[in-house]
C-alpha positions in Angstrom: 5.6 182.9 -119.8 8.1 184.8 -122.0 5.1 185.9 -124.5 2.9 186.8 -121.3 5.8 189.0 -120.3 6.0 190.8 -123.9 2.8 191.8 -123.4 3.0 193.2 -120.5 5.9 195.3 -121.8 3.7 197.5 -123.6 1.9 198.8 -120.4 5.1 200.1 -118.8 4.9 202.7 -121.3 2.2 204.7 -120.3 3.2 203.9 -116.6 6.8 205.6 -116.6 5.1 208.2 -118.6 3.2 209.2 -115.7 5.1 208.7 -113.0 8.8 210.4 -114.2 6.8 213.3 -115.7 7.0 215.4 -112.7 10.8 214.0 -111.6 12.6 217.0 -112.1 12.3 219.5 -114.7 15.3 219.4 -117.0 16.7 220.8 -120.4 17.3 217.6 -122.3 18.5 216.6 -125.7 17.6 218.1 -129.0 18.3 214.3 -130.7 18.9 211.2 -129.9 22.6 211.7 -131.3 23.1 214.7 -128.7 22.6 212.3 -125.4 25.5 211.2 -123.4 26.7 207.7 -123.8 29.9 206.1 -122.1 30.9 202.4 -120.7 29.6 202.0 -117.3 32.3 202.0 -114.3 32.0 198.0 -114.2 32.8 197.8 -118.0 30.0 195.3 -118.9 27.0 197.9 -119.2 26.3 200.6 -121.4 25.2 204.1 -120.0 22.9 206.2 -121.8 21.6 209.5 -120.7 22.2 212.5 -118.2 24.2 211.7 -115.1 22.3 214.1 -113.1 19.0 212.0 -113.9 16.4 211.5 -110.7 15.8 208.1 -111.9 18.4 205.2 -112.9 17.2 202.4 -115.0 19.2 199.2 -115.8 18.1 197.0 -119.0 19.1 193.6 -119.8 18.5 192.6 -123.0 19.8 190.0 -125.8 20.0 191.6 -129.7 18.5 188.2 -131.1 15.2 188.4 -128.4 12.3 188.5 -130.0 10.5 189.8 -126.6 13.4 192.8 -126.4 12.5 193.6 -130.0 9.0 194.0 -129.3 9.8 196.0 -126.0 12.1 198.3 -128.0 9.4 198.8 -131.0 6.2 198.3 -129.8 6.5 198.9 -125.5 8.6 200.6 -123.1 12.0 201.3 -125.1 10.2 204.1 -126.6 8.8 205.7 -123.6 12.2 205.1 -122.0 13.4 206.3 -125.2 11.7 209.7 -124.8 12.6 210.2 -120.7 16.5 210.0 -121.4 16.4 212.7 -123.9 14.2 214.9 -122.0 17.1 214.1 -118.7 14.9 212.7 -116.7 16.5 208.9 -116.9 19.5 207.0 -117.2 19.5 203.8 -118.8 22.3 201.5 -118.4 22.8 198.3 -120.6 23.3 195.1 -119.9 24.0 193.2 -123.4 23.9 189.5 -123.2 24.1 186.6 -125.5 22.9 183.4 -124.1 20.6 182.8 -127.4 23.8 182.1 -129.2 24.1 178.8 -127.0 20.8 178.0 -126.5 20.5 178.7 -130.6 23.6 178.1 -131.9 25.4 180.5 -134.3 27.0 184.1 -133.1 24.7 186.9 -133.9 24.3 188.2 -130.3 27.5 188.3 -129.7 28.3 190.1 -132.6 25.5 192.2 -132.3 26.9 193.2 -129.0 30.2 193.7 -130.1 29.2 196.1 -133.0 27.1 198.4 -130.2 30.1 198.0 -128.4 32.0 199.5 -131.2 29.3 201.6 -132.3 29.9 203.5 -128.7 33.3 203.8 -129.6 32.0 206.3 -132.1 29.4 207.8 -129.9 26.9 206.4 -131.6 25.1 203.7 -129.7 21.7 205.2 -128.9 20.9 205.5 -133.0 22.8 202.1 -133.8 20.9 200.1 -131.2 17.2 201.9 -132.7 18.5 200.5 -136.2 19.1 197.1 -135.1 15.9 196.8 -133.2 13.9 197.7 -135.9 15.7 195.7 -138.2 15.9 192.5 -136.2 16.2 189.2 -138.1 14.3 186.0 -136.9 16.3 184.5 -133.9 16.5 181.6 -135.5 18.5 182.6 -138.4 21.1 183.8 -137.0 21.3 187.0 -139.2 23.7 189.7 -137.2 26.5 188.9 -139.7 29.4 191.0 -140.0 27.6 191.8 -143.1 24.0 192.5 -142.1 25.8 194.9 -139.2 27.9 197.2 -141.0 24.7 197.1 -143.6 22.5 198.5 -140.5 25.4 200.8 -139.6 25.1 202.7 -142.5 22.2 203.7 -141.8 23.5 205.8 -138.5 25.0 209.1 -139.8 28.9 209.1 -139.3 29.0 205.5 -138.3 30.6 203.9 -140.8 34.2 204.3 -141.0 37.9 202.3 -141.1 37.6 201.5 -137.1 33.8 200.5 -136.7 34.1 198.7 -140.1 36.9 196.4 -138.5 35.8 196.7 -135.0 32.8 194.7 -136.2 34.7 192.2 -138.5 37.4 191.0 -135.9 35.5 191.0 -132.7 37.4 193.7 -131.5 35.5 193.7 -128.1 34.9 190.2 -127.2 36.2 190.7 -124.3 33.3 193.0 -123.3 31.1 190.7 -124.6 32.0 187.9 -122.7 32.0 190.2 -119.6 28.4 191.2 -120.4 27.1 188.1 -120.5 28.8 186.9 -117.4 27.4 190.0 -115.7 23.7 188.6 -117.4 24.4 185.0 -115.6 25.9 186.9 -112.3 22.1 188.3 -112.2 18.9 187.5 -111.0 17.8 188.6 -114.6 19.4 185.6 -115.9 16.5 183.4 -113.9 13.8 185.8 -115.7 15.0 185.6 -119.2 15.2 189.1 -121.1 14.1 191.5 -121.0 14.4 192.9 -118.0 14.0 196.0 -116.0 15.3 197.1 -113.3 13.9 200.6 -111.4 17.1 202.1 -109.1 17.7 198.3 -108.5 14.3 197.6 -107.6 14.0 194.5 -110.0 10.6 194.4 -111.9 9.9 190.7 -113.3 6.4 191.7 -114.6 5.4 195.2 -116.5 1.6 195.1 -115.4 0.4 198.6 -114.7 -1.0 197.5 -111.5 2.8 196.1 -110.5 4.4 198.9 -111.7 2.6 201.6 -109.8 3.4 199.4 -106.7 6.9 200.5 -106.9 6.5 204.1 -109.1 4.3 205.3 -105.9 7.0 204.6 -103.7 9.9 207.1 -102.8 13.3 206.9 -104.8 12.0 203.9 -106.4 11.8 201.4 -103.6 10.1 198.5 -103.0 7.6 198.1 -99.9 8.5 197.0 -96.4 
């Protein structure tokens, strides 16, 4: 089921593509480091993109899933990727860490605590490309302190005194824990990550078909 739903992934790409093309015509970013980044009201999500955006996303993803790697690299992170720095979405964040339980060791934790921190420095969008792209095997466990502030140097103007020690005392575990309670809180947490969610119309599968059910409906909402 999981690898069925990584599959699908890919086809959401060309499917927001065509459907937010024509939601609003708006400046946008020069780079990925010039869009707008903050903690969300409810301080458990991250908020990426113009607030003025037609369309809201919310993402739930864990930093040791395999299946959110391969949406990020290979399916609809890109596309989504593209639509917040043109203005026409706002993606909000929903970090969790259940893999840490299910396969023992820390690394989504502290994977979500260096974004967190990385945010801190306004540089969340390019720190969370790195770490996707970079992603160990979820079964090693390999978001050390070490392999993290190794990744962050590769984000211009990340590195630094506070994110270095951010990252190596948990600074935001707090947020973390809050994240993944706001994960468990979900109906996400019964679909596994990741998961999208289209101006709270939740979207368990990423088949084109599905997704145009929604997409060709007003403000994003699902059919009486």
């Amino acid at each position: 089921m999981l690898v069925k739903r990584a599959i699908r992934a890919m086809a959401i790409a060309t499917v927001l593509g065509l459907s937010l093309a024509a939601c609003g015509t708006r400046t946008g970013y020069a780079t990925d480091a010039d869009i707008p980044e903050s903690l969300g009201a409810d301080g458990t999500s991250i908020v990426v993109g113009d607030e003025g955006a037609g369309t809201t996303v919310r993402l739930f993803e864990d930093l040791r899933c395999p299946f959110c790697e391969e949406f990020e690299t290979q399916g609809a992170g890109a596309e989504l990727n593209k639509l917040t720095q043109k203005g026409s979405v706002q993606v909000h964040y929903t970090l969790a860490s259940f893999l840490d339980d299910r396969l023992g060791g820390n690394g989504s934790k502290k994977a979500a605590n260096a974004l967190r921190a990385a945010l801190a420095e306004g540089k969340f969008v390019e720190y969370h490309q790195v770490l996707y792209a970079h992603q160990p095997d979820e079964a090693v466990d390999g978001f050390t302190d070490e392999f993290l502030l190794k990744m962050a140097s590769r984000v211009e103007g990340l590195r630094g005194p506070g994110f270095d020690a951010a990252v190596r005392t948990m600074q935001y575990q707090g947020f973390v824990a809050a994240s993944e309670k706001a994960y468990e809180d979900s109906s996400a947490s019964a679909i596994g990550t990741p998961t999208l969610e289209l101006s709270g119309v939740e979207l368990p599968e990423f088949e084109r078909d599905y997704l145009a059910y929604y997409t060709g409906q007003p403000a994003w909402t699902a059919r009486p």
